[in-house]
C-alpha positions in Angstrom: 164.7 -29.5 -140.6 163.7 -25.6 -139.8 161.0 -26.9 -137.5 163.3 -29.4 -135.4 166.1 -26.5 -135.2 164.0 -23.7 -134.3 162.0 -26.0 -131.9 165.4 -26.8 -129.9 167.3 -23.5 -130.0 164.1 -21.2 -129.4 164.9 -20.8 -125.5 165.1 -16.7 -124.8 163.2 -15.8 -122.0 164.9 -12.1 -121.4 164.0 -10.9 -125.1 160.3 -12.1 -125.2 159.5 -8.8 -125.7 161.4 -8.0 -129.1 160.5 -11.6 -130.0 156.6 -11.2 -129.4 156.7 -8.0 -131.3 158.3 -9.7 -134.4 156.3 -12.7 -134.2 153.0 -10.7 -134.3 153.8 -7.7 -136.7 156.1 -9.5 -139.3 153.9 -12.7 -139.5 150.9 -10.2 -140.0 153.1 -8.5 -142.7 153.7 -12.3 -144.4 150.1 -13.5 -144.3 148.9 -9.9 -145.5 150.7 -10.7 -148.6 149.9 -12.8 -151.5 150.6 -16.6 -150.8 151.5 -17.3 -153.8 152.5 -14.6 -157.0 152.0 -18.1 -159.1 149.4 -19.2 -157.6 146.9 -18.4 -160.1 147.7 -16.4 -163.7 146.9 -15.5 -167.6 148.3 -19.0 -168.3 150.7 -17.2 -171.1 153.9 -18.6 -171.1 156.7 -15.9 -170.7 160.6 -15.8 -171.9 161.4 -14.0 -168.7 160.6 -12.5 -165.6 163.7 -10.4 -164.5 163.1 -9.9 -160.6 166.2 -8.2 -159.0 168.5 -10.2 -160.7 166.9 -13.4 -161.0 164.7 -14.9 -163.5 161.0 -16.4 -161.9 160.9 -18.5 -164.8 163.9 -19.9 -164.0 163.4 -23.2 -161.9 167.2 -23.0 -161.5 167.0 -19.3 -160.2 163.7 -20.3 -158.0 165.4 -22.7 -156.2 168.5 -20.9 -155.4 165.9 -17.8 -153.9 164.3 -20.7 -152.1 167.1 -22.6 -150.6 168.8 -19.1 -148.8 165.7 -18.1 -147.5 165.4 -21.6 -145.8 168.9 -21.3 -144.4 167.6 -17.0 -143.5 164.6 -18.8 -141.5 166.8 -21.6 -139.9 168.7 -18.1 -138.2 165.4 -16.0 -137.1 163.5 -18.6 -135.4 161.4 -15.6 -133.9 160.1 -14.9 -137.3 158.2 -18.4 -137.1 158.0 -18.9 -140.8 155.7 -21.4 -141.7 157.2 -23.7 -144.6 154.1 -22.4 -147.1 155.6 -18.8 -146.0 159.0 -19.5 -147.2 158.8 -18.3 -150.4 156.8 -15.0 -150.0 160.1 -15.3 -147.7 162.5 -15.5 -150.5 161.0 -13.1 -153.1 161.2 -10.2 -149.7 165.0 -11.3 -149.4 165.8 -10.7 -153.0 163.7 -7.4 -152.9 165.2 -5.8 -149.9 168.9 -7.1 -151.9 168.0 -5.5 -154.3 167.1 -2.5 -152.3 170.4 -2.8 -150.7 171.9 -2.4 -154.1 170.1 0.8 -154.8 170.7 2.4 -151.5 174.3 1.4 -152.0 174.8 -0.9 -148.7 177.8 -2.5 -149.2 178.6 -5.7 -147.8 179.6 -6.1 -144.2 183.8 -5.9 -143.0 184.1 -8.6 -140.8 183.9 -6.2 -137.3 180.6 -5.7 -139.0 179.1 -9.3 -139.4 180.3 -10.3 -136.2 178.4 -7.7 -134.2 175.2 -8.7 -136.6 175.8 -11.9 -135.7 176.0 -11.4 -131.7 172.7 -9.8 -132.1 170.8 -12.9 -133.6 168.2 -14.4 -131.3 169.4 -17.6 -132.1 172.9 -17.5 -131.1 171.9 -16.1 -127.6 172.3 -17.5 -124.5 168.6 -19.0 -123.1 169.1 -17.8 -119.7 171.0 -14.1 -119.9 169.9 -13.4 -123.3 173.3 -12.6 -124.7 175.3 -13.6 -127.3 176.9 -16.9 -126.5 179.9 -18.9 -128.6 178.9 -22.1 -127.5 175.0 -21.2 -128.5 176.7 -20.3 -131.9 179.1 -23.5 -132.4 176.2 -25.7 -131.4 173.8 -23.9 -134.3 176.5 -23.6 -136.8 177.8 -27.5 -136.1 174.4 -29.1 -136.4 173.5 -27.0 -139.7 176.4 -28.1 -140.9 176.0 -31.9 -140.0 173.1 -32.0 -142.8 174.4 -32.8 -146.3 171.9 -29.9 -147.3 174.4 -26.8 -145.8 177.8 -25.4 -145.8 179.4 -23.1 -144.1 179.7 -20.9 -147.5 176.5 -21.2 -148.0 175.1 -20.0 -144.5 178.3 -17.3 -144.5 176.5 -16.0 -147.7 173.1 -16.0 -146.2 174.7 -14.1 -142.5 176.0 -11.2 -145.4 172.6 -11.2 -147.1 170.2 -11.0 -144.2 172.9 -8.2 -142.4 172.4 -5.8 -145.9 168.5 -6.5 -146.1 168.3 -5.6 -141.9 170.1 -2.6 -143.0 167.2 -1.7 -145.1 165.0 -2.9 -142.9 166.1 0.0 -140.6 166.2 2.8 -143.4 162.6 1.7 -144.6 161.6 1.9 -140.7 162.1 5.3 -139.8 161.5 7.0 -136.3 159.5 5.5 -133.3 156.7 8.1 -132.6 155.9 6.7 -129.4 154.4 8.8 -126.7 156.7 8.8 -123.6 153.9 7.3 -121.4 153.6 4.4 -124.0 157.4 3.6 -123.5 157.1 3.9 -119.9 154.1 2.0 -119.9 155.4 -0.9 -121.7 158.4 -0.8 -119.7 156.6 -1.0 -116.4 154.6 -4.4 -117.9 157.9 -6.0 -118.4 159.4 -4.9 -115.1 156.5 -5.1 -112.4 157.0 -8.5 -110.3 153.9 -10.5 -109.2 152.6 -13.6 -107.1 149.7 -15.2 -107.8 147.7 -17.8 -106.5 145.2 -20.1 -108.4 142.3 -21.6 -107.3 140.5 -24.4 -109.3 136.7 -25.8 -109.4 136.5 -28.8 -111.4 133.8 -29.2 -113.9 133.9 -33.2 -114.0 132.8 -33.8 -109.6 130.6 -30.6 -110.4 127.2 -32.2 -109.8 124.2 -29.2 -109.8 120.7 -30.1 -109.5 118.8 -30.2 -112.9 115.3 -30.3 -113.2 114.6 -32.0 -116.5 111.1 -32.3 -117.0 109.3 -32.8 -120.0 108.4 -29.2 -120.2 111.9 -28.1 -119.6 113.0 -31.3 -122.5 110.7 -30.6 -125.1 111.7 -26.8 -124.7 114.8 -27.7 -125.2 114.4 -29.5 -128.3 112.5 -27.1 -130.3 114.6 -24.2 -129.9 117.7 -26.9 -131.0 116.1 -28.2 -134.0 119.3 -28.6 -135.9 120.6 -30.9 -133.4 118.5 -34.0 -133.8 117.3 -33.5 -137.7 117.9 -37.3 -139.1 120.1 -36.6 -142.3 119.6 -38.0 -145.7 121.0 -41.1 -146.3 122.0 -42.9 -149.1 121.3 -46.7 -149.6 124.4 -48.1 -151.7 126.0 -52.1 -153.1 129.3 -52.4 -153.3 130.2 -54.8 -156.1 133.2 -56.3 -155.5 135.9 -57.7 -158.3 137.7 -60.4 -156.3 141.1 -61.8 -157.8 140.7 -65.3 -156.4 137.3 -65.3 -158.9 139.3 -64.7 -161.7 142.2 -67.7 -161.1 140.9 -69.7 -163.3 141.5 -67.2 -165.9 145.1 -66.6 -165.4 147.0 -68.9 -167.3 150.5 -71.0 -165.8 153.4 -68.0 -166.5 156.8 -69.3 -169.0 159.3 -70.3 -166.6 161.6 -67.0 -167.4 158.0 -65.3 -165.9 158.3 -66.8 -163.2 161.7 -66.9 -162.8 162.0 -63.1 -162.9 158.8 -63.3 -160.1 160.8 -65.1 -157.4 163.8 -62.9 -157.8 161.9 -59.7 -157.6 159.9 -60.9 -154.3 162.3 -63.2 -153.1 162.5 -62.0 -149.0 158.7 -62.9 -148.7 160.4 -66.7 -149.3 163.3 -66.6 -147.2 162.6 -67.9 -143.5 163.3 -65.4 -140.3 166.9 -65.6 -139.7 167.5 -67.9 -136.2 170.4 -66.5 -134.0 174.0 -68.8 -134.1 172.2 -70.5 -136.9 173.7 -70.1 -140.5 171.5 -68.7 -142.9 169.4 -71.0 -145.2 168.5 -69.8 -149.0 165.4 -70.3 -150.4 165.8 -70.9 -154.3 162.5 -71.1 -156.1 162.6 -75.0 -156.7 162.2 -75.0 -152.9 158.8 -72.8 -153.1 157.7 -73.5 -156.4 154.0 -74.5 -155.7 154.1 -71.0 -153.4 155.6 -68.3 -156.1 153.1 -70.0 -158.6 149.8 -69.9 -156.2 151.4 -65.8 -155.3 152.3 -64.8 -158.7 148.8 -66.1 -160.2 147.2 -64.3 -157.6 148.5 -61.1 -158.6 148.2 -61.5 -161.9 144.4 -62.4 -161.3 144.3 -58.7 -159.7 145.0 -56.9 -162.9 142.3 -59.7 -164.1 139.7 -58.1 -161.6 140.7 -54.2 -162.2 140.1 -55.0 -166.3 136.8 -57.0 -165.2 135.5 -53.5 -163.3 136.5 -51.6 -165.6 134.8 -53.4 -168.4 131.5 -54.0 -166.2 131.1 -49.7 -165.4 131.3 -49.3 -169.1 129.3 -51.7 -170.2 126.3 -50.0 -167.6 127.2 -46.5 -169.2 127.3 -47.8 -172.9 124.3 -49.9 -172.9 122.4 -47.8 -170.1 121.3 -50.6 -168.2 118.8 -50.2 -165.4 119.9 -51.5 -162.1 117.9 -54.5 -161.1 116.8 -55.4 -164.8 117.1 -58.8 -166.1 120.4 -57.2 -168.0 121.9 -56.2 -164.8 121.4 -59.3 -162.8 122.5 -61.2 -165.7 126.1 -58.9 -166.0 126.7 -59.7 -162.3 126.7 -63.1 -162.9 128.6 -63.2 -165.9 130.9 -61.2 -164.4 131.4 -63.0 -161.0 130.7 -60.4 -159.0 130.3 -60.3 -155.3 127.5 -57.8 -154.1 127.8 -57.0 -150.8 125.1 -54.6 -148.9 126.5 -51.4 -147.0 124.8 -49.8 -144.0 123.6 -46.4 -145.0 125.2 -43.3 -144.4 125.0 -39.6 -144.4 126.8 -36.4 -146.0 129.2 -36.5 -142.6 129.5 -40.1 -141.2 130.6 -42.1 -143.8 130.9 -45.7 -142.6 134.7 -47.2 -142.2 133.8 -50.1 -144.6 136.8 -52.9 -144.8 138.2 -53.0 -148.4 136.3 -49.6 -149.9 137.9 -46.6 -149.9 136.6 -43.6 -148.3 136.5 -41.3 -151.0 134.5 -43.3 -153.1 131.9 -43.7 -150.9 131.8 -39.5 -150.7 132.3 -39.4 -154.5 128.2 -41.2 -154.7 126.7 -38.1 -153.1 127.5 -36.4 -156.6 125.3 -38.9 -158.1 122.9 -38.6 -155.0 120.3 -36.6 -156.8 121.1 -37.7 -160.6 118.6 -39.9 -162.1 120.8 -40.8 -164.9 123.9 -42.6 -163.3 123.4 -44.5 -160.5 127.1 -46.5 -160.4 130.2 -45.5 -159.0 133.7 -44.7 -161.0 136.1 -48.0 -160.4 138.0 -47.7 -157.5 141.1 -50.5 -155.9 140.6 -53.0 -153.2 143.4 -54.9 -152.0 142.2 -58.1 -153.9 141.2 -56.2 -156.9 138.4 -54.0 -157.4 134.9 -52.3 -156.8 132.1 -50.2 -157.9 129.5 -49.0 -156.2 126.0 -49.1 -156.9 123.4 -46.4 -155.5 120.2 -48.4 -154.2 118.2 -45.1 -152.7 118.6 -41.9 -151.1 116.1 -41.7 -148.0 115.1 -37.5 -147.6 116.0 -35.3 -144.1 113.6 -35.7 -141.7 112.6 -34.1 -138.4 112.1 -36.9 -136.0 108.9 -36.7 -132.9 110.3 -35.6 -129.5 109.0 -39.1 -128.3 111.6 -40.5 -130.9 114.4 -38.6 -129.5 113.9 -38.2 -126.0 116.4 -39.8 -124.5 118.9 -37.8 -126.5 117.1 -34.6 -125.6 117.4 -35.8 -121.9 121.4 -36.6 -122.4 122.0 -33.5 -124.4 120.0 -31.1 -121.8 121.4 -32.4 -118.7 125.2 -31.5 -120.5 124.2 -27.9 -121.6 122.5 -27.6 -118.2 125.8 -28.6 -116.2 127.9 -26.2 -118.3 125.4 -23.4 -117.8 125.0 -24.0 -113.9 128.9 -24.3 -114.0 129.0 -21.1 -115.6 126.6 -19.5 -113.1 128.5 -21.2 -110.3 131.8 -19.4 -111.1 129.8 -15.7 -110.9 128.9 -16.9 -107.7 132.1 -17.6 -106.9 134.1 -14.3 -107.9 131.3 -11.9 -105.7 131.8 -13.8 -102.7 135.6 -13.7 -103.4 135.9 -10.3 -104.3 133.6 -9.6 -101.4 135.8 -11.3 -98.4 139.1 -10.3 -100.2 141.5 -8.0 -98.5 139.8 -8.4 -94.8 141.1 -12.8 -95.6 143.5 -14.5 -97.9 142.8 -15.7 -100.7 143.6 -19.2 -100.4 141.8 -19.3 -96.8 138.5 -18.1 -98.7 139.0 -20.2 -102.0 139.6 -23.7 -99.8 136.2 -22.8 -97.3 134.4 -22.4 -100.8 135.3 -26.2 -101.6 138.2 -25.1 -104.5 141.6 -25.9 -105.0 144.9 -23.9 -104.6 148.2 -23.5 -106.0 150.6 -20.3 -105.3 153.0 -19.9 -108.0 156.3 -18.4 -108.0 156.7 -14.6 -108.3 157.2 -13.8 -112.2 157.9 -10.5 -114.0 155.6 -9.4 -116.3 158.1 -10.4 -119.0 158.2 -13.8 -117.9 154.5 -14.8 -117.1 153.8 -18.8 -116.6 152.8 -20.4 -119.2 149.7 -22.1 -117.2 148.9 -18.4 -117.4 149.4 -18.0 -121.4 147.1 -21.1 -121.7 144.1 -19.6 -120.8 143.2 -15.7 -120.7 144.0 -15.8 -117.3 146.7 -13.5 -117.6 145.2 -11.3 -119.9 142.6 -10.5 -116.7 145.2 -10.6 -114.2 148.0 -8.7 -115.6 145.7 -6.1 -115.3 144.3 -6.0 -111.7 145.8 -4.4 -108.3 147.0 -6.1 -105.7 144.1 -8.4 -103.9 142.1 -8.3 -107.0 140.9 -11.9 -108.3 140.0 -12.5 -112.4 136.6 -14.0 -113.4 136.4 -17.9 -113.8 137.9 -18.6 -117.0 136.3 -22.2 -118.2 139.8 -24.4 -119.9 138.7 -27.9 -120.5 137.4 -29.6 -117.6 138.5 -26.8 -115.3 137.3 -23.2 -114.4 140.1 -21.3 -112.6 140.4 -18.1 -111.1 143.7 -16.0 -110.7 144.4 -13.8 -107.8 147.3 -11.3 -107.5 148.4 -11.7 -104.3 151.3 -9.4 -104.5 152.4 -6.8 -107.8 155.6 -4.5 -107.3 155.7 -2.1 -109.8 159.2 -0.3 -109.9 160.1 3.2 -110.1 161.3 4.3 -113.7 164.1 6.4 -113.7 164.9 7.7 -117.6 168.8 7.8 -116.4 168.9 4.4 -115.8 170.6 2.5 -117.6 168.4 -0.8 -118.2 165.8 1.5 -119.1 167.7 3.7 -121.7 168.3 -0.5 -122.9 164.6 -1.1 -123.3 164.2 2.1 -125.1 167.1 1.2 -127.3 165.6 -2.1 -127.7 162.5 -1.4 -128.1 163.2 1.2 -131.3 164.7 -1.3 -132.8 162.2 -3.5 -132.9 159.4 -1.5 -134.1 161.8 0.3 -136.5 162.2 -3.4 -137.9 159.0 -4.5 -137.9 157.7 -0.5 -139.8 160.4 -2.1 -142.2 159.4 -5.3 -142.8 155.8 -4.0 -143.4 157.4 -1.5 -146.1 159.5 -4.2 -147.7 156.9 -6.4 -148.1 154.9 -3.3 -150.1 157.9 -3.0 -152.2 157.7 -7.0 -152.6 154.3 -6.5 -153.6 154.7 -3.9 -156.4 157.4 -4.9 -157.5 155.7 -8.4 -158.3 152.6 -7.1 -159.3 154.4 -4.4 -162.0 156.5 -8.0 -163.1 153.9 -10.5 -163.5 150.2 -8.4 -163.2 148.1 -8.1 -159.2 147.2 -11.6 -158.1 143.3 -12.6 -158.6 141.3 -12.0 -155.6 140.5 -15.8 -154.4 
């Protein structure tokens, strides 16, 4: 539910600043913290653990923390709250309430909540950034259409979160900002650009390599790691199959049978035909069927007792595998051996009917000389164990024995460094002709690709740009400057800025005294997250004892 919201009403584009800032300092200040205060203690069971107000022992008291904190998240998307965060989340909330109660915030008038509310992220406009009613109908409509929330509830929540940003901005204290760091930052938001990008692609990129047998077998000794044959582990599976255990199962009481039908009665009843009427199946009609079906499952419980008796009776009577006891136990046991293909620490075959973790589970008895067999584990039809044959050691194979995976794996690491190479190439020539030609004139005579993107404010880069570290480079360089190749899948790329208009700051106007403004607040709430979540933690750890390092 908080991930489907916040994925359709995170839209801003005009506050990306305040939103970046919260996103990276207040998720820092969550994952700094303990994930869990429970997650590991004494084990001593406790009458209570008084906590602002609530009890922590309390399940009742733990869910109500939990259950405003998720409706808190649902309202700051920009905090990104993981759902493993949510209830670090929760025991912050009640701290900084209980802050509020100390510092003696009382709770909003109504002039109050309503400009808290028009400030939420999530209740702004996606294209101006302001407050907008329909953005806030929407929100408050579609929380409202689960059964989960009311509008009580999320009014309670709107009250709570408005006192705890009110300690938030006591906690936070003054921005100590430099004048040139404000301007600075200001500037990066402000300055317009145009850049073009020009792409060489890796997959028609076909360099000369020269892979002799000198250059192959260099190769392979300094990547030893890469063609060292793993140890492998020979292993039976014995399988417990129902259908060999029919004969066992006896003809059920007709009540049995009876109470069979009427529990799996829709695997009877034929595929309705349209304008036809439906037909009911009753079980004289399938009789022979429901008896064959309910045999068959009872023969499965039949199989699972069989394993379970056979894996005890090897442990008990400590019967070497391949002895005259064991072969004789298979047989009277009807069991089906079946030979798997061996297989290493990390490629475990996909092997129809045995489950994957018991075929991991046999590297604990890998090296054990004493137990050989499998626990039991559940097939489809019943049941299997799995029987340990040998264990072949690691081995370093002869370069003869390998050489055509040298050869494959030299010409790849080859291609990627002549790529590489190719790209430096690239930028001097580039950076060399630049200024006295355009850009995309000299990118297309060098064989590349080129796309000129719309100008963008330094707020608002592309995210083609924020996929890569393009942007890092090129938010950076002057006008007629070009970045590096930066390699992104099966492309390398370069960015030039073909135009940057940087605007002249004037500390009267008003925009800027908005950034300031803006700007204050949001470091002034992140400096108070960061203290909240100290108070969090010593408050906790004074409650319940500091968390075990991990």
């Amino acid at each position: 539910m908080i991930t489907s919201l916040q994925n359709f009403f995170l839209k801003h584009n005009k506050w990306l600043f305040g939103g970046l800032l919260i996103v990276i300092i207040v998720t820092f200040v969550l994952t700094i913290g303990p994930q869990s205060f429970f997650g590991s203690g004494t084990g001593g069971q406790r009458q209570s653990l008084n906590y602002y107000g609530y009890d922590l022992t309390s399940e009742s008291d733990q869910r109500s923390m939990s259950f405003t904190a998720e409706i808190s998240a649902i309202l700051h998307p920009e905090l990104r709250l993981r759902r493993e965060q949510l209830m670090d989340y929760a025991y912050m909330r009640v701290a900084g309430l209980g802050m509020a109660n100390q510092l003696g915030i009382p709770q909003p008038s109504k002039e109050e909540l309503a400009a808290y509310v028009e400030t939420l992220l999530i209740f702004a406009d996606p294209a101006t950034g302001e407050f907008s009613a329909e953005s806030y109908n929407r929100m408050m409509d579609s929380l409202q259409s689960s059964a989960r929330y009311n509008r009580e509830a999320i009014g309670t929540v709107l009250r709570e979160d408005y006192r705890i940003a009110e300690v938030r901005k006591a906690l936070g204290g003054p921005d100590y900002s430099l004048p040139h760091e404000v301007r600075q930052d200001y500037l990066d938001q402000q300055t317009t650009y145009e850049i073009a990008i020009a792409r060489l692609d890796f997959d028609s990129f076909e360099p000369e390599i020269d892979s002799t047998d000198e250059a192959l077998l260099q190769f392979f000794n300094e990547n030893p790691a890469r063609y060292e044959v793993e140890e492998t582990l020979l292993v039976d599976a014995l399988l417990f199959r129902a259908s060999a255990y029919l004969e066992e199962v006896a003809d059920p009481v007709e009540g049995v049978l009876e109470a069979f039908f009427a529990t799996n009665s829709a695997r009877y009843q034929p595929a309705p035909v349209e304008g036809e009427e439906a037909v009911e199946v009753t079980l004289a009609d399938v009789r022979d069927q429901a008896l064959a079906d309910w045999k068959l499952s009872e023969a499965r419980g039949v199989a699972a007792r069989k394993g379970e008796a056979f894996s005890l009776k090897l442990w008990q009577d400590s019967v070497v595998l391949d002895s005259e006891a064991y072969g004789s136990m298979v047989e009277e046991f009807s069991v089906e051996v079946r030979e798997l293909p061996p297989y290493s620490r990390t490629s475990s075959p996909s092997v129809q009917d045995i489950p994957a973790d018991l075929l991991n589970s046999m590297w604990i008895f890998a090296s054990n000389p004493n137990r050989y067999f499998s626990d039991i584990g559940q097939i489809a039809d019943g049941a299997v164990v799995l029987v340990k044959r040998g264990l072949t050691e690691a081995r370093m194979p002869e370069f003869e024995e390998v050489r055509d995976l040298v050869a494959r794996d030299f010409a790849a690491s080859e291609k990627r460094r002549l790529f590489s190479e190719k790209g430096s190439e690239l930028y001097t020539e580039i950076s060399a002709r630049l200024g006295s030609e355009p850009f995309s004139g000299i990118a297309e005579s060098l064989g590349l690709t080129v796309e000129s993107m719309e100008p963008f404010s330094g707020s608002q880069p592309p995210r083609e740009l924020l996929a890569s570290t393009l942007w890092d480079q090129a938010r950076f360089l002057e006008e007629d400057r070009v970045t590096r190749m930066v390699i992104n899948g099966n492309q390398g790329s370069f960015a030039c800025v073909t135009s940057k208009e940087v605007p002249q700051v004037d500390a009267s106007d008003e925009e800027f005294i908005a950034f300031v403004a803006q700007r204050t607040n949001v470091l002034g709430g992140a400096m108070g997250w960061a203290r909240l979540r100290e108070i969090t933690d010593n408050s906790l750890n004074q409650l319940i004892g500091p968390r075990e390092s991990e």
